[in-house]
N, C-alpha and C positions, 0 to 999 in steps of 0.2 A: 293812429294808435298802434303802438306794439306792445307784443306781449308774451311771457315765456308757457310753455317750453317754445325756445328759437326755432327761427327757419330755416334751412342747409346752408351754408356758405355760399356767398356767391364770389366772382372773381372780383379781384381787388380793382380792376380796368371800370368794372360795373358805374362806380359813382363819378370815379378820379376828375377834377378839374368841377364838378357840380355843389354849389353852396349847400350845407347842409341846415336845413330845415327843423322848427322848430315841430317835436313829438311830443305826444305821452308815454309814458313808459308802465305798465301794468303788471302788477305780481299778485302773489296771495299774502304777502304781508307790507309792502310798499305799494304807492303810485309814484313816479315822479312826472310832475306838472310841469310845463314850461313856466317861469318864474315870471309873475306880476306883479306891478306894483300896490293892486292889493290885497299881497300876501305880506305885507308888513306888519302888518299887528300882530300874527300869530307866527311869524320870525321872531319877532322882539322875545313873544314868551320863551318861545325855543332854546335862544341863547341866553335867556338870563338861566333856565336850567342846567346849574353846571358853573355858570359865572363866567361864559366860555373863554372871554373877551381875554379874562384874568392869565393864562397861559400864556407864559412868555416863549414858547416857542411855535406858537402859531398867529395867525393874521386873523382872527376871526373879530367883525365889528362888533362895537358896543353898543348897547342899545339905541342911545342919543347917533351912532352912526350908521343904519340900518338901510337907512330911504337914501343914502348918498351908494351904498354899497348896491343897495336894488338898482337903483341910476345910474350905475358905474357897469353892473353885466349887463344892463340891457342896452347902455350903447356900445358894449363890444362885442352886442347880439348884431345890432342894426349893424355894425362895420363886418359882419362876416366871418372873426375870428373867436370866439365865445360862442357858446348853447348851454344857456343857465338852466337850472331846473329846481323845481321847489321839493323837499320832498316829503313826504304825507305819512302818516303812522298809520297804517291802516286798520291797526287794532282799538285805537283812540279816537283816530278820525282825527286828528289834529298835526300840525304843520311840527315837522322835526327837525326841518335841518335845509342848507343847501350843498347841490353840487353843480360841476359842470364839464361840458368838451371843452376844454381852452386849447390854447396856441394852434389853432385848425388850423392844418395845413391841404385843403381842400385839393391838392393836386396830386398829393400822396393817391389817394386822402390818409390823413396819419392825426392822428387827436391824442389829447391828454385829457384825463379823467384827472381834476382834482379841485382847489379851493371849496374842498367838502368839508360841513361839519355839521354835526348832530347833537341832539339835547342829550344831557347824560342820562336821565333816564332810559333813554334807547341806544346808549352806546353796548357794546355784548351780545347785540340781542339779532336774530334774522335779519330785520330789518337790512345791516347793512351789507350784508353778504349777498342778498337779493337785489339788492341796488345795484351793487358793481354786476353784480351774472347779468341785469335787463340790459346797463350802459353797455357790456363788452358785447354782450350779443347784441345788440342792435348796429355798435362799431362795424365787427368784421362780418357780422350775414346782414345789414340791409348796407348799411357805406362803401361796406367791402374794404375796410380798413388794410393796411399793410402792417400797421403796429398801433400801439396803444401806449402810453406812457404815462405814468405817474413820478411825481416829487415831492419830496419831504425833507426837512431840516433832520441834520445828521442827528442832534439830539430830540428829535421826538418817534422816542424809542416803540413806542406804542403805534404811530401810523406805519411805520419800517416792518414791525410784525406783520401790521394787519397784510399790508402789500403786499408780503411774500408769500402769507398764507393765501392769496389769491393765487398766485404760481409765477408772479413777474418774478425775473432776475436783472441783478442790479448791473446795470451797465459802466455806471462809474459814479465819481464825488465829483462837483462841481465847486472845487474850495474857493470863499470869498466872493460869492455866488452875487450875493446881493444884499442888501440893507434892511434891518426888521424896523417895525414900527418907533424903536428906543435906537435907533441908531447903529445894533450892531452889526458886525457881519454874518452872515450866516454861511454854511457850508449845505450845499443843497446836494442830496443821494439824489440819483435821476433811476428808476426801473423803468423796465415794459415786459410786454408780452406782445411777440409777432403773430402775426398770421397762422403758420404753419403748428405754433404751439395751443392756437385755443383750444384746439376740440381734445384736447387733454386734459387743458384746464376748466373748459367745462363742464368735464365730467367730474371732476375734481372738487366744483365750486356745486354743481345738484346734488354732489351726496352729501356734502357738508351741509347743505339747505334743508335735503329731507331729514338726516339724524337732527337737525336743530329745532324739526320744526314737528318731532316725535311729542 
């Protein structure tokens, strides 16, 4: 189990080349869970909050495809590149959303934070600010990350905020990136934040948590 406030950085040589392993992740307004498959029922209610499915510029499943999507990260848990996570409201005690470490490149080690999405009712709200500050901290002080990455479709303008307000900067556009669920093309923005920049940005990301959380 981790848990914030984080532990000092360690060097990024620390983890390099070591599978990374399934945690919990602990806050005062999140938990995130390693993702099970029976976290399905109270997935389903999650995304019907919101209708999340309905937004065409995101991937998030429908309800009828929830337990194919649970079975989808957990075998790119078992293959090594995936660490899916449930994650918990912990003002309600109820399940709000998922996220994950994808594309692990375990020899960096170098991860992306994303295929996240939460119930509208907790979109706004600490919740998700505290998510990203357990994920980056647990990235670069226990994995000893080199970088961290996040991607979002150039039009969903609202996760391109939230990103930056994290402190990532944008590295580039990835135009005709890949194919959404209707066919189209998408243009994929890619950010991160390395190494050398968290401990600015998580000073950056606790104050934003305690004025949120006044």
């Amino acid at each position: 189990m981790s848990s914030y406030p984080p532990k000092p950085i360690q060097p990024a040589s620390a983890s390099a080349g070591k599978p990374i392993q399934p945690v919990t992740l602990t806050g005062r307004h999140v938990d995130l869970l390693p993702l099970s498959a029976e976290h399905e029922d109270g997935l389903i209610a999650a995304v019907k909050d919101g209708r999340l499915w309905e937004l065409w510029y995101t991937n998030i499943p429908a309800p009828d495809r929830m337990k194919a999507e649970i079975d989808r990260r957990l075998a790119l848990r078992a293959a090594g590149t995936m660490l899916p996570f449930t994650v918990i409201d912990k003002a309600s005690g109820r399940i709000a959303g998922m996220t994950t470490y994808m594309n692990i490149d375990a020899a960096g080690p170098r991860v992306e934070i994303g295929s996240t999405w939460y119930a509208q009712s907790v979109q706004r709200t600490p919740l998700n600010t505290e998510a990203k500050l357990l994920l980056l901290g647990h990235a670069f002080e226990h994995l000893g990350c080199l970088a961290v990455e996040f991607r979002t479709h150039f039009f969903n303008h609202q996760s391109r905020r939230a990103i930056e307000r994290l402190g990532a900067k944008l590295d580039g556009i990835l135009r005709s990136h890949l194919r959404t669920s209707d066919g189209a093309l998408r243009d994929t923005c890619v950010y991160s934040i390395i190494a050398c920049e968290w401990p600015t940005a998580r000073t950056h990301l606790a104050s934003r948590l305690q004025r949120a959380g006044r």
